[in-house]
VEXNUPA-763093 format. One record per residue: x, y, z of N, C-alpha, C, O in turn. Coordinates in Angstrom, 1 decimal, decimal comma. Example, Ala and Ser with C-alpha at 12.3 -4.5 7.8 and 13.67 -1.06 7.14 Angstrom:
2
+--------+--------+--------+--------+--------+--------+--------+--------+--------+--------+--------+--------+
|   n.xx |   n.yy |   n.zz |  ca.xx |  ca.yy |  ca.zz |   c.xx |   c.yy |   c.zz |   o.xx |   o.yy |   o.zz |
+--------+--------+--------+--------+--------+--------+--------+--------+--------+--------+--------+--------+
|   13,2 |   -5,7 |    7,8 |   12,3 |   -4,5 |    7,8 |   13,2 |   -3,3 |    7,8 |   14,2 |   -3,3 |    8,5 |
|   12,8 |   -2,2 |    7,1 |   13,7 |   -1,1 |    7,1 |   12,9 |    0,0 |    7,9 |   13,4 |    1,1 |    8,0 |
+--------+--------+--------+--------+--------+--------+--------+--------+--------+--------+--------+--------+
//
This chain:
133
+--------+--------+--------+--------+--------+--------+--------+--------+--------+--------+--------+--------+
|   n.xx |   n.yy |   n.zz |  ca.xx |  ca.yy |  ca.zz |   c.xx |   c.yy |   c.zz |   o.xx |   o.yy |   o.zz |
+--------+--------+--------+--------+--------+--------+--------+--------+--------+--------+--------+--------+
|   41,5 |   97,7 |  261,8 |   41,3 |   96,4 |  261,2 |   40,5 |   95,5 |  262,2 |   40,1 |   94,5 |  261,7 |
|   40,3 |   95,6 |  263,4 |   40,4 |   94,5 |  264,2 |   38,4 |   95,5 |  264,8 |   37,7 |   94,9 |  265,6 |
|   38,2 |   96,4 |  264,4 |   36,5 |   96,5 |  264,4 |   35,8 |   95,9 |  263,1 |   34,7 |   95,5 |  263,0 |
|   37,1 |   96,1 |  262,2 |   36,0 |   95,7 |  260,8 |   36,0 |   94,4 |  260,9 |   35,0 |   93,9 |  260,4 |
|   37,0 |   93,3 |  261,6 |   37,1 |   91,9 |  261,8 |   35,6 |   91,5 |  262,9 |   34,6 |   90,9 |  262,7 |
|   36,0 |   92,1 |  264,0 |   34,7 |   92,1 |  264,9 |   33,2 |   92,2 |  264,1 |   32,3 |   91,4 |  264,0 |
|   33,1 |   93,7 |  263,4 |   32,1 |   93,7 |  262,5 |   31,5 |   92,6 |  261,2 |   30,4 |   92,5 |  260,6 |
|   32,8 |   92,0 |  261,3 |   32,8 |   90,8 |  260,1 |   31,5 |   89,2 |  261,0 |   30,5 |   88,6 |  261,0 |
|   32,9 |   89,7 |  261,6 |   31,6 |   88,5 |  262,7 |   30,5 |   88,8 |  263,4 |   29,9 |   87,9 |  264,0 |
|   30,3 |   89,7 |  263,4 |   28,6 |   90,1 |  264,0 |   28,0 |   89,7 |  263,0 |   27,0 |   89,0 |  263,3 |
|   28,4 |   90,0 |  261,6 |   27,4 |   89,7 |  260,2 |   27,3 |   88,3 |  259,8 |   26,2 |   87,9 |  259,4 |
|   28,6 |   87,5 |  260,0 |   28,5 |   86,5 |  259,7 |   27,6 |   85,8 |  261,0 |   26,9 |   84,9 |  260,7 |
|   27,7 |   86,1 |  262,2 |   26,6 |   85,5 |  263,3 |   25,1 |   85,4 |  262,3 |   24,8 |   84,3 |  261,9 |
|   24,4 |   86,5 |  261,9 |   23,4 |   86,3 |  261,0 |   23,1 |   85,3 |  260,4 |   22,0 |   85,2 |  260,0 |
|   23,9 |   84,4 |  260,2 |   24,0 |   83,5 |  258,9 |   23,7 |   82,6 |  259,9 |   22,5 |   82,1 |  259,8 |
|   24,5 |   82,0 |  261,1 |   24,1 |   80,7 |  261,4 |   23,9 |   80,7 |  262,7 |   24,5 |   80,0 |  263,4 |
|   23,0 |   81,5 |  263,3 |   22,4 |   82,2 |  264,7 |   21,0 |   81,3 |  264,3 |   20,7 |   80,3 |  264,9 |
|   20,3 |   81,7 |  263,4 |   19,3 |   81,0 |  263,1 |   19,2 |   79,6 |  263,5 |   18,3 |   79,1 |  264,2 |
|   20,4 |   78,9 |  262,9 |   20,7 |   77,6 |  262,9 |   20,9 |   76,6 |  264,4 |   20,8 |   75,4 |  264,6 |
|   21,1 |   77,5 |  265,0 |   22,0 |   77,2 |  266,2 |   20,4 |   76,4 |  267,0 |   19,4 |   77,0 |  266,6 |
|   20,1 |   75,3 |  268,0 |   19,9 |   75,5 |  268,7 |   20,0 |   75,9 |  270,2 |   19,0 |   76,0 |  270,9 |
|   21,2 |   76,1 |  270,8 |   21,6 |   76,9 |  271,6 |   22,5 |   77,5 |  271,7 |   23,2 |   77,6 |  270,7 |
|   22,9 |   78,2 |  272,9 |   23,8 |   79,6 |  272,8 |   25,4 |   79,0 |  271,9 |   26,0 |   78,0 |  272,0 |
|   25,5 |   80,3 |  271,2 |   27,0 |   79,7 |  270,4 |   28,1 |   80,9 |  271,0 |   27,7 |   81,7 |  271,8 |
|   29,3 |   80,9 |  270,6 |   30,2 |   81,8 |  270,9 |   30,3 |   83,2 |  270,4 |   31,2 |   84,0 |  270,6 |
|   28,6 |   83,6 |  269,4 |   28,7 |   84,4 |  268,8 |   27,5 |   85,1 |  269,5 |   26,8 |   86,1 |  269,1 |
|   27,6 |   84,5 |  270,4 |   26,4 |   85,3 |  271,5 |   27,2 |   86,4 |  272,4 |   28,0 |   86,2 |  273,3 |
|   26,8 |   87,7 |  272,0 |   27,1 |   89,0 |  272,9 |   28,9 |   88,7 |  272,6 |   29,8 |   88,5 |  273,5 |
|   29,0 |   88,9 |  271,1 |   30,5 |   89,5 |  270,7 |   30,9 |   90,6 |  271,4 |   30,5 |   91,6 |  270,9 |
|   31,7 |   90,6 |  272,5 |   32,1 |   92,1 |  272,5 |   33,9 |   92,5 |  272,5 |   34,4 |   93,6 |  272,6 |
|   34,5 |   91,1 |  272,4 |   35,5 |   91,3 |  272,8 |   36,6 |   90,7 |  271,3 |   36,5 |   90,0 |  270,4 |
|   37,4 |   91,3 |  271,7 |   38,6 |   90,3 |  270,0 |   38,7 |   88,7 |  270,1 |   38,6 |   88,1 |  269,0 |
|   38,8 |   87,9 |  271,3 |   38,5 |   87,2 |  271,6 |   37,6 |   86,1 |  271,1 |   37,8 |   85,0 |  270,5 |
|   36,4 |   86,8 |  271,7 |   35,0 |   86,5 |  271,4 |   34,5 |   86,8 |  270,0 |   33,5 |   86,3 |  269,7 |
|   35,0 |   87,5 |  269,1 |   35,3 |   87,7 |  267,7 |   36,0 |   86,6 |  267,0 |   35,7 |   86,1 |  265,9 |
|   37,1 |   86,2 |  267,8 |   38,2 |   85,0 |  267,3 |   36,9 |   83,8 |  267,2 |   36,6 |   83,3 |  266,1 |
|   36,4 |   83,3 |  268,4 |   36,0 |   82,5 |  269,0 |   34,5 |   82,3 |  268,0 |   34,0 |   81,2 |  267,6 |
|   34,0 |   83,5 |  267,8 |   33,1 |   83,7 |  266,7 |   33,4 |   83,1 |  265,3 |   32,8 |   82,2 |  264,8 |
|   34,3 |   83,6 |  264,8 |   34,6 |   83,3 |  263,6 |   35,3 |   81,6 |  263,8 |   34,8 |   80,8 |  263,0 |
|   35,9 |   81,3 |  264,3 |   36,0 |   79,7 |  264,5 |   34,8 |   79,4 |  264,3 |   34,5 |   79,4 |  263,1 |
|   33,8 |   79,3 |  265,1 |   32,3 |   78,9 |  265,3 |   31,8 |   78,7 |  264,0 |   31,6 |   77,6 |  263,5 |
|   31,5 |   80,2 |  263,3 |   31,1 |   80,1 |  262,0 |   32,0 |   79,7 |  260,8 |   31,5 |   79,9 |  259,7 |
|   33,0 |   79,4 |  260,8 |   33,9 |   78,5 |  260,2 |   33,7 |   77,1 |  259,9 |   33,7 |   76,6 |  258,8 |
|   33,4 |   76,6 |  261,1 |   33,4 |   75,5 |  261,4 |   31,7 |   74,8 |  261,1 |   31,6 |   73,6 |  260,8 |
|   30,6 |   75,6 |  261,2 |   29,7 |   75,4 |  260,8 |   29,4 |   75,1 |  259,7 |   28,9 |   74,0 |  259,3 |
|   29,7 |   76,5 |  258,8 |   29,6 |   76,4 |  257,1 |   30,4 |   75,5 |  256,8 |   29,8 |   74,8 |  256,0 |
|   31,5 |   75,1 |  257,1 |   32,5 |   73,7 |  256,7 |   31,3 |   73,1 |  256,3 |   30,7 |   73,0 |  255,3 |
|   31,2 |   72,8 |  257,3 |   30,2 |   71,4 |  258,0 |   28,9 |   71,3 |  257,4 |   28,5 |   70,2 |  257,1 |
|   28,1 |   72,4 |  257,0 |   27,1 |   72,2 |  256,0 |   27,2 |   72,3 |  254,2 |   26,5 |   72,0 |  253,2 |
|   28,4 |   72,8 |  254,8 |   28,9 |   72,8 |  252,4 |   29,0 |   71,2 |  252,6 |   28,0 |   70,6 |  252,1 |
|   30,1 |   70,3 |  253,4 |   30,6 |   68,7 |  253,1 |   28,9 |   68,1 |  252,9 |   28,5 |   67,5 |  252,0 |
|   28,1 |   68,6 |  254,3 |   26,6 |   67,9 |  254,2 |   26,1 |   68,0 |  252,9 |   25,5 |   67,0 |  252,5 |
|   26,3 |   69,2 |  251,9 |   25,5 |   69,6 |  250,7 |   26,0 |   69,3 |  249,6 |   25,5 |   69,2 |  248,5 |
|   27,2 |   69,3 |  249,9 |   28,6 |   67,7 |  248,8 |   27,5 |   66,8 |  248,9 |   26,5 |   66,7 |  248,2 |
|   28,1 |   65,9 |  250,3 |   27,4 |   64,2 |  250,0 |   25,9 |   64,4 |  249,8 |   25,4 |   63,4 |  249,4 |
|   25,1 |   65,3 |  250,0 |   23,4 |   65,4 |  249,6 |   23,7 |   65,1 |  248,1 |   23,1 |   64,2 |  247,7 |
|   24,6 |   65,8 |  247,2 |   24,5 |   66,2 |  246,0 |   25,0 |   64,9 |  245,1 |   24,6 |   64,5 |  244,0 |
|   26,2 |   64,2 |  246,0 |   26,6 |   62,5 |  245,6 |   25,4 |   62,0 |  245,8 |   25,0 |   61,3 |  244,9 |
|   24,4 |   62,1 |  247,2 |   23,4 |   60,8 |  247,1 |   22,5 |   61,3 |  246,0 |   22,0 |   60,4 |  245,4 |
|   22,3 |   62,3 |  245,6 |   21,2 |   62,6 |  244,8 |   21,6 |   61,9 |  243,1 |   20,8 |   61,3 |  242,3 |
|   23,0 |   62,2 |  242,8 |   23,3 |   61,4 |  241,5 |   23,4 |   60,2 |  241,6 |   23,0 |   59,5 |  240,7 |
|   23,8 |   59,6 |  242,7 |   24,1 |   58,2 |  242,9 |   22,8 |   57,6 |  242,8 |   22,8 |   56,4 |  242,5 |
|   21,4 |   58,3 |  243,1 |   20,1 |   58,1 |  243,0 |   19,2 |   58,3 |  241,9 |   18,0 |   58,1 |  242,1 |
|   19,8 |   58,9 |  240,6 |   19,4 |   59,2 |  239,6 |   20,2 |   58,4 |  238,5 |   20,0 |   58,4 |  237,2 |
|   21,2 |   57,7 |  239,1 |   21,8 |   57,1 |  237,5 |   22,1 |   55,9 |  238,1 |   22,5 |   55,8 |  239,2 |
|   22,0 |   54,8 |  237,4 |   22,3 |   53,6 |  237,3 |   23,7 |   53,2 |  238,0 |   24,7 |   53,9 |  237,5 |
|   23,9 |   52,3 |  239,0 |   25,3 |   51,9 |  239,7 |   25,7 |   51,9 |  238,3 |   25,0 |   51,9 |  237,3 |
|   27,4 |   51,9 |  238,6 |   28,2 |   51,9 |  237,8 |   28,0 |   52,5 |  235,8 |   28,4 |   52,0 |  234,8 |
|   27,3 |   53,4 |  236,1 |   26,5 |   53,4 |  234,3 |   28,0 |   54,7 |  234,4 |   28,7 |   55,1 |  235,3 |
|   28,0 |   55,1 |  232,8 |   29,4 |   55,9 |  232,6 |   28,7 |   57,5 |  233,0 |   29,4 |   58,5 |  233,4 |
|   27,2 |   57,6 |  232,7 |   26,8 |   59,0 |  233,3 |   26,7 |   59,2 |  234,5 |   26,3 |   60,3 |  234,8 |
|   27,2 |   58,2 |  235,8 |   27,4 |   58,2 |  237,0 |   28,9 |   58,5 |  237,0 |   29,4 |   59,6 |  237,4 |
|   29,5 |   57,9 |  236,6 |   31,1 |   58,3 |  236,9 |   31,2 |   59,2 |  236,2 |   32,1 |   59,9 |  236,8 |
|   30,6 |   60,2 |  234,6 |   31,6 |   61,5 |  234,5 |   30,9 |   62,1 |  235,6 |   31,8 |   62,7 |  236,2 |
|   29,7 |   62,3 |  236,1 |   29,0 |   63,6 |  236,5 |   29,9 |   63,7 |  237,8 |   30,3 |   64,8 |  238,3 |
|   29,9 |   62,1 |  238,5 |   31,0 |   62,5 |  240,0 |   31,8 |   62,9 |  239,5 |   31,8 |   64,1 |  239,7 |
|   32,7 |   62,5 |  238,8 |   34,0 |   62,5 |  238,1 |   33,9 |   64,2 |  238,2 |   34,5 |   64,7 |  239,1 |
|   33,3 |   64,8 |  237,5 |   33,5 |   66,3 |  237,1 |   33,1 |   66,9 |  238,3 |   33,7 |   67,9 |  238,5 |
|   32,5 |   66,6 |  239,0 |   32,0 |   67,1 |  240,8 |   32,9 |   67,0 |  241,3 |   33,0 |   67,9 |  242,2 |
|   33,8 |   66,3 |  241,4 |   34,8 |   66,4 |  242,3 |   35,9 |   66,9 |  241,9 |   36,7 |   67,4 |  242,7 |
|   36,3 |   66,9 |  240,4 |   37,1 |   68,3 |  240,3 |   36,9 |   69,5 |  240,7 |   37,7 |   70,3 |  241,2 |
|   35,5 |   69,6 |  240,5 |   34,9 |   70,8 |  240,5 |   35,3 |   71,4 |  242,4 |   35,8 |   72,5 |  242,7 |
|   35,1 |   70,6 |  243,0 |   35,5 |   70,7 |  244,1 |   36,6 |   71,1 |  244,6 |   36,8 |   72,1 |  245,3 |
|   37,7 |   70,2 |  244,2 |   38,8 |   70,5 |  244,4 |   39,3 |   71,9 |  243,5 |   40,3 |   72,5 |  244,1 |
|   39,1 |   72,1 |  242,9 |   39,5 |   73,4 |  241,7 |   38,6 |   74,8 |  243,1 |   39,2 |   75,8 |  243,7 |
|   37,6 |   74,4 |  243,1 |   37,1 |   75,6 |  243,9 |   37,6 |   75,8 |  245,6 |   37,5 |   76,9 |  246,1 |
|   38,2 |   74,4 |  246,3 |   38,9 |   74,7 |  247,2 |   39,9 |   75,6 |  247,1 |   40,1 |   76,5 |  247,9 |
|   40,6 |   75,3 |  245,9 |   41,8 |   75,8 |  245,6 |   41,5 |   77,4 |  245,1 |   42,5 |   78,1 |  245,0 |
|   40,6 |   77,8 |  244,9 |   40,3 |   79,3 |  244,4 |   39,6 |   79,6 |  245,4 |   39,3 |   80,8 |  245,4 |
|   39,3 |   78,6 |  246,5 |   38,8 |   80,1 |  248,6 |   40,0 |   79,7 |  248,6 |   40,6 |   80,4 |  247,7 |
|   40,7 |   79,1 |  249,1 |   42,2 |   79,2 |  249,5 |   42,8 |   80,8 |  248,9 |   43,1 |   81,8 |  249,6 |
|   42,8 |   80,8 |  247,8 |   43,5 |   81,8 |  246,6 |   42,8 |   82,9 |  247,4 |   43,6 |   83,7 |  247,9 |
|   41,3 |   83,2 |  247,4 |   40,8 |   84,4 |  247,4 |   40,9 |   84,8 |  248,9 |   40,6 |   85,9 |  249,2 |
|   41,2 |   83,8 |  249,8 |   41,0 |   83,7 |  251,2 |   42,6 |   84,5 |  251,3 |   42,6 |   85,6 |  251,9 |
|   43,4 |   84,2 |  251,0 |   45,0 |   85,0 |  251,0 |   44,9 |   86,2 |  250,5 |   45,5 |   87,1 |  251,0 |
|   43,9 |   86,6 |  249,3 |   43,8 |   87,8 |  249,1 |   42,9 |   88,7 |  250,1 |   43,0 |   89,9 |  250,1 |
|   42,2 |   88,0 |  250,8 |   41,3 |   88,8 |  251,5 |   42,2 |   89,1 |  252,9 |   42,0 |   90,2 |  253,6 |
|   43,1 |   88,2 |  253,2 |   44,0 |   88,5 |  254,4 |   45,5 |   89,0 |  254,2 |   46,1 |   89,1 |  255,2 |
|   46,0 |   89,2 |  253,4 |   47,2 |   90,1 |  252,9 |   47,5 |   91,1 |  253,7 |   48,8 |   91,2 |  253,8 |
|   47,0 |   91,9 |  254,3 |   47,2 |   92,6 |  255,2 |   47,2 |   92,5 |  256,4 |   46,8 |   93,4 |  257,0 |
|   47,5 |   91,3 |  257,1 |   47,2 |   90,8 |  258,4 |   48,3 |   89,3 |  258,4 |   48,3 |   88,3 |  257,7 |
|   49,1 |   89,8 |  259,5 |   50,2 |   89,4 |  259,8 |   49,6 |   87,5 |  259,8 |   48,5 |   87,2 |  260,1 |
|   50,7 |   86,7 |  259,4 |   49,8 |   85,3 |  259,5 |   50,5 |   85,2 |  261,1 |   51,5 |   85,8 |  261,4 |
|   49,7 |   84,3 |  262,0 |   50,0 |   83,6 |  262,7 |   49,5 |   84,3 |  263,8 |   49,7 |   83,9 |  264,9 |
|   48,7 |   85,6 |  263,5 |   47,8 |   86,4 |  264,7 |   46,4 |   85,9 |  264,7 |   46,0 |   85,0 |  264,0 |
|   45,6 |   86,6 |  265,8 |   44,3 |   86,1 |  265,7 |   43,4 |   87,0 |  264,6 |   42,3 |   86,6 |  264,1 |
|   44,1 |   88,4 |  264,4 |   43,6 |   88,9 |  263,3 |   43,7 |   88,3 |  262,1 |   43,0 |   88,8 |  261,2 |
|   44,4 |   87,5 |  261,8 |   44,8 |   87,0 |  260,6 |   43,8 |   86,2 |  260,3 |   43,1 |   86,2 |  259,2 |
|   43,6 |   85,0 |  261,8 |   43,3 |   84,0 |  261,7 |   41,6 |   83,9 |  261,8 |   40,9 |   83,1 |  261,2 |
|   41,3 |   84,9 |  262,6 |   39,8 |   85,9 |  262,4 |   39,2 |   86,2 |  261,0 |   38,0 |   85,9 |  260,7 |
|   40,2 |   86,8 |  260,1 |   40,1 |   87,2 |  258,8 |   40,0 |   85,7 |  258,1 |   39,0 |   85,5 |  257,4 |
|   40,8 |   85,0 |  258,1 |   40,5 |   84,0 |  257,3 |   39,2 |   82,9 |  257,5 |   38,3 |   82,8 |  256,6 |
|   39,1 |   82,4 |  258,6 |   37,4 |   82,6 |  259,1 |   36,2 |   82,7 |  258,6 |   35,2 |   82,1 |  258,2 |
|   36,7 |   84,1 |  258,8 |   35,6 |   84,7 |  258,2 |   35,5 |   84,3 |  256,9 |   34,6 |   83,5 |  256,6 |
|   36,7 |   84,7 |  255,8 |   36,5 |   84,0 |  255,1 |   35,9 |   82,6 |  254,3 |   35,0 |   82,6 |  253,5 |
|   36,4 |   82,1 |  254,6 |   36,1 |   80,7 |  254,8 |   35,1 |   79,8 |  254,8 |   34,9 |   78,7 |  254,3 |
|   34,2 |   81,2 |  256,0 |   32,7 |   80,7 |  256,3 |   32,2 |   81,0 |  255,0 |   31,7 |   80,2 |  254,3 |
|   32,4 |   82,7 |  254,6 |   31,4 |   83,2 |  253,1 |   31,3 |   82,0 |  252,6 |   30,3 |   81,3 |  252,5 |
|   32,8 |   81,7 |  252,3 |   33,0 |   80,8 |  250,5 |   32,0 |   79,7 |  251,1 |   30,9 |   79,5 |  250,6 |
|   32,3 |   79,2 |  252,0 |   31,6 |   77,1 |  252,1 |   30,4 |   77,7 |  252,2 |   29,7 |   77,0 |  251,5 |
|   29,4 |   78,8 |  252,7 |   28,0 |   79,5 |  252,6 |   27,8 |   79,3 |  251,8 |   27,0 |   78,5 |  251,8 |
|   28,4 |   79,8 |  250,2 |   28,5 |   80,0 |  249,0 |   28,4 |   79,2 |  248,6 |   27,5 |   79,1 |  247,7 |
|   29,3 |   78,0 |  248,9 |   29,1 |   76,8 |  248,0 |   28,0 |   75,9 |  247,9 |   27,5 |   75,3 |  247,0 |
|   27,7 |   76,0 |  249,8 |   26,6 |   75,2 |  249,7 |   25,2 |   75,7 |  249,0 |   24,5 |   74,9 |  248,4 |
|   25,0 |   76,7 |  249,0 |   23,9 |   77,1 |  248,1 |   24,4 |   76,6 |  246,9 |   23,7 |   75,6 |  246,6 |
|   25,2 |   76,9 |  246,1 |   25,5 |   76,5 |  244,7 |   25,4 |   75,0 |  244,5 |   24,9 |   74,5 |  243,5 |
|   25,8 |   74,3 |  245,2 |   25,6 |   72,8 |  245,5 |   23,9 |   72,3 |  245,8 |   23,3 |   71,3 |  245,5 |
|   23,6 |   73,3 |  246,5 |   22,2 |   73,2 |  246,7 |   21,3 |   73,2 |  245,7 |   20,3 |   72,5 |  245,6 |
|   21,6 |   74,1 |  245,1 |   20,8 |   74,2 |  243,8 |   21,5 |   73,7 |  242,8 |   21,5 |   74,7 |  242,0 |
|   22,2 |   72,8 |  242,3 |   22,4 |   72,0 |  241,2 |   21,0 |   71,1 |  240,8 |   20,4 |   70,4 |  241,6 |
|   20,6 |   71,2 |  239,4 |   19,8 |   70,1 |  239,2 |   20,0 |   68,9 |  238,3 |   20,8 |   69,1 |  237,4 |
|   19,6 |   68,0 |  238,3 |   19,6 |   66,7 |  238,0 |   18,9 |   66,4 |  236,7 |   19,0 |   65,3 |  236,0 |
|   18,2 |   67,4 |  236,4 |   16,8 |   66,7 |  235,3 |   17,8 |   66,9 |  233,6 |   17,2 |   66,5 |  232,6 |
+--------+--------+--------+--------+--------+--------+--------+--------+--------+--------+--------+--------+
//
């Protein structure tokens, strides 16, 4: 468990190594640790650019419809369900993906991570490409 966890985070390095401009904790993974420390990193990043590609996606409607008009409040209105419904299904799938990993270890906590990062990856693209027209 705890190579395919390491392995998880060399892959997910891929994703936001690009991004980085300097050294991150996902530089020269070699240890469980530095896996742990990895997956925080990229956790914490994808967070951080799904919320950016949320509020891109509020300024963008907030910029195509009239203050206060009713096609501004359903489309937030249903965006933000939308959001919260899909927190609530990484959460869901994020437990399924760690089921076998004791909670309150760093393998657990590794695994969820990892996790975590995919889904908010995932979203932001999907948020990213919403269109407006």
């Amino acid at each position: 468990m705890r190579s395919m966890l390491l392995l998880l985070a060399l892959l997910s390095l891929g994703v936001h190594a690009e991004e980085s401009d300097g050294p991150t904790p996902c530089d020269n993974v070699e240890t469980d640790q530095q896996g742990y420390d990895c997956s925080a990193y990229n956790r914490s990043t994808s967070e951080t650019e799904m919320n950016e590609s949320y509020k891109d996606l509020l300024d963008r409607i907030n910029s195509q419809f009239p203050k206060g008009s009713p096609e501004l409040k359903a489309f937030t209105d249903k965006l933000k369900i939308a959001q919260d419904l899909w927190a609530k299904s990484r959460d869901a799938d994020c437990d399924v993906y760690t089921v076998n990993a004791a909670k309150g270890t760093k393998v657990y906590d590794t695994a969820q991570n990892d996790c975590r990062a995919q889904k908010s990856d995932e979203r932001s693209e999907f948020l990213q490409s919403v269109g407006l027209e």
